[in-house]
C-alpha positions in Angstrom: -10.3 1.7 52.3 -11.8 3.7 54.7 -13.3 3.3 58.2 -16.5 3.4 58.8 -16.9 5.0 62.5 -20.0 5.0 65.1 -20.5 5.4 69.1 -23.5 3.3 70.7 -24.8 3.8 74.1 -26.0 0.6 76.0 -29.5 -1.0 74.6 -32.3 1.0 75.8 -30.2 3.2 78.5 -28.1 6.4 78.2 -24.6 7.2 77.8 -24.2 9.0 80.8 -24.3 7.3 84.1 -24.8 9.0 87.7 -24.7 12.7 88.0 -21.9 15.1 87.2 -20.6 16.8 90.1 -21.8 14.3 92.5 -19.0 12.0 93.7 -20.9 9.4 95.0 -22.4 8.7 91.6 -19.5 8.0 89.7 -20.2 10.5 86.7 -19.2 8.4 83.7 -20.2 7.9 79.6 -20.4 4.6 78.8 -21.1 3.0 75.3 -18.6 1.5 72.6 -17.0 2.1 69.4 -17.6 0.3 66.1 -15.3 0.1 63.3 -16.5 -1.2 60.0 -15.4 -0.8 56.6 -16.6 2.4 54.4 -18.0 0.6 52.2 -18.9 -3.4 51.5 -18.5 -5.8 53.9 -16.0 -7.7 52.2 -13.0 -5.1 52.4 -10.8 -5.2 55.4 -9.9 -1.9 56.9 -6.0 -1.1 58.0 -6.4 0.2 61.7 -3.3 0.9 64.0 -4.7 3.1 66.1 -8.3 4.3 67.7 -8.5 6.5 70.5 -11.4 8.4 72.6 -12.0 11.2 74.6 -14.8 13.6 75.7 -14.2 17.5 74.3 -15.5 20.4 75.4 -16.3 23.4 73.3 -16.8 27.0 74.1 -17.6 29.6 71.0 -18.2 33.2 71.5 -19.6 35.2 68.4 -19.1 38.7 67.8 -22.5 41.0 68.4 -23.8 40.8 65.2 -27.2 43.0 65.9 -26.6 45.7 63.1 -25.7 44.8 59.5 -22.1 47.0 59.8 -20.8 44.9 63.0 -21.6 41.6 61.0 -19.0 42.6 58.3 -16.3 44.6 60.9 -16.4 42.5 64.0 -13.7 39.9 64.8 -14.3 36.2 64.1 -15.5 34.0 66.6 -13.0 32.9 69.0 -13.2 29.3 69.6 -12.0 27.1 72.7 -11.4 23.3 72.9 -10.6 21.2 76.1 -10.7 17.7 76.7 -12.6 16.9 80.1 -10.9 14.0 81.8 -8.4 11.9 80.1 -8.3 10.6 76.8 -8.5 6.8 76.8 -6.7 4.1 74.5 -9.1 1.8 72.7 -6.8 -0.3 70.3 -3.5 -0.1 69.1 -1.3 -2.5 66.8 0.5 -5.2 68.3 4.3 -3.8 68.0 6.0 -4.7 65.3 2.7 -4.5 62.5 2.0 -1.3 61.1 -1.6 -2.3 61.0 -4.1 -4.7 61.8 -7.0 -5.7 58.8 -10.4 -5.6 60.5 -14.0 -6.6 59.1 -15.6 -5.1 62.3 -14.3 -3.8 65.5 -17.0 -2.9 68.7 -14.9 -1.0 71.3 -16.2 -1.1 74.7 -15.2 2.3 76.6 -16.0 3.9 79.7 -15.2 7.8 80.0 -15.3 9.1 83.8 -16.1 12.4 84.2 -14.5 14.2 86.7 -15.9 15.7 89.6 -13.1 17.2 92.1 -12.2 20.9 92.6 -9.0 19.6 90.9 -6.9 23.0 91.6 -4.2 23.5 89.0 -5.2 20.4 87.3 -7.8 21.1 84.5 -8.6 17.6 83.9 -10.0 16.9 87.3 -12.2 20.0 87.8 -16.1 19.4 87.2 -17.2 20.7 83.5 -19.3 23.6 83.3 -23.3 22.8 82.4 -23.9 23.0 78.2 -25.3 26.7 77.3 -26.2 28.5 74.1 -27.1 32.2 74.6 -29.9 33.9 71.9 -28.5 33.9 68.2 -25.6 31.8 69.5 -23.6 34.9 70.6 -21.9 32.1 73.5 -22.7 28.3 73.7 -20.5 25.4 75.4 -21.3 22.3 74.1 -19.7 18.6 74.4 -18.8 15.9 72.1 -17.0 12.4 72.5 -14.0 12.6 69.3 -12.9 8.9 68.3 -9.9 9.4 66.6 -8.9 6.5 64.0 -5.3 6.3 62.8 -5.4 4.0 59.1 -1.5 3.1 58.9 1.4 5.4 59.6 0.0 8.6 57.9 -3.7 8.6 57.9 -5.6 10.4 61.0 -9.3 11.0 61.0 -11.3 12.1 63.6 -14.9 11.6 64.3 -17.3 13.8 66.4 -20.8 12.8 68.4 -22.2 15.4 69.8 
């Protein structure tokens, strides 16, 4: 059976909380993860394992002005970095490969960091969101749950 996945912001308020870049503000997402079966209500689902974590993602596209450099240009190169650290929801008491769940809600709360952070890329502020005309560059963000069914099955999920 598979998992049916979704992220919810608090009722009536935003996922993001404070101001990125601003300290004093505490940048942070908050919201929670629900877990329900695919399909029916009457079907448990096997979970082991559900993780979270904010991603960015930087694509740059090949000039594709004229119809020649759409066919010999290089593909798009593509960029993934988590910002932060990526945070633990649930995980099966040791000793049980799984654990049978009707419904799961997930509270999280992803800080979003905001120091100069040096060497250390998960500590330095993310850069603002962007997409350039005809998407030649954008940078976009996304929270990935990631839901592990048993010992072999690994899905992940992506809200922009």
């Amino acid at each position: 059976m598979t998992a049916f996945v979704r992220v919810c912001g608090p009722p009536n308020t935003n996922f993001l909380v404070g101001y990125p870049g601003i300290s004093a503000t505490l940048p942070r997402i908050e919201g929670k993860v629900e877990v329900r079966p695919g399909s029916g209500v009457s079907a448990p689902v096997a979970i082991s394992l559900v993780t979270i974590c904010l991603q960015r993602r930087e694509t740059i596209h090949p000039a594709a002005d004229s119809v020649t450099k759409k066919h010999l240009a290089a593909p798009r190169k593509e960029i993934i970095d988590i910002v932060g650290k990526e945070m633990l929801l649930f995980r099966c008491p040791a000793g049980k490969e799984y654990e049978s769940v009707f419904s799961m809600d997930l509270p999280f709360v992803l800080f979003i960091p905001f120091g100069r952070g040096g060497e250390e890329t998960s500590r330095r502020v993310p850069p603002a969101s962007l997409q350039l005309a005809s998407r030649t560059a954008e940078t976009y963000y996304e929270m990935v749950v990631m839901v592990q069914q048993g010992q072999q099955e690994q899905k992940k999920y992506a809200f922009p």
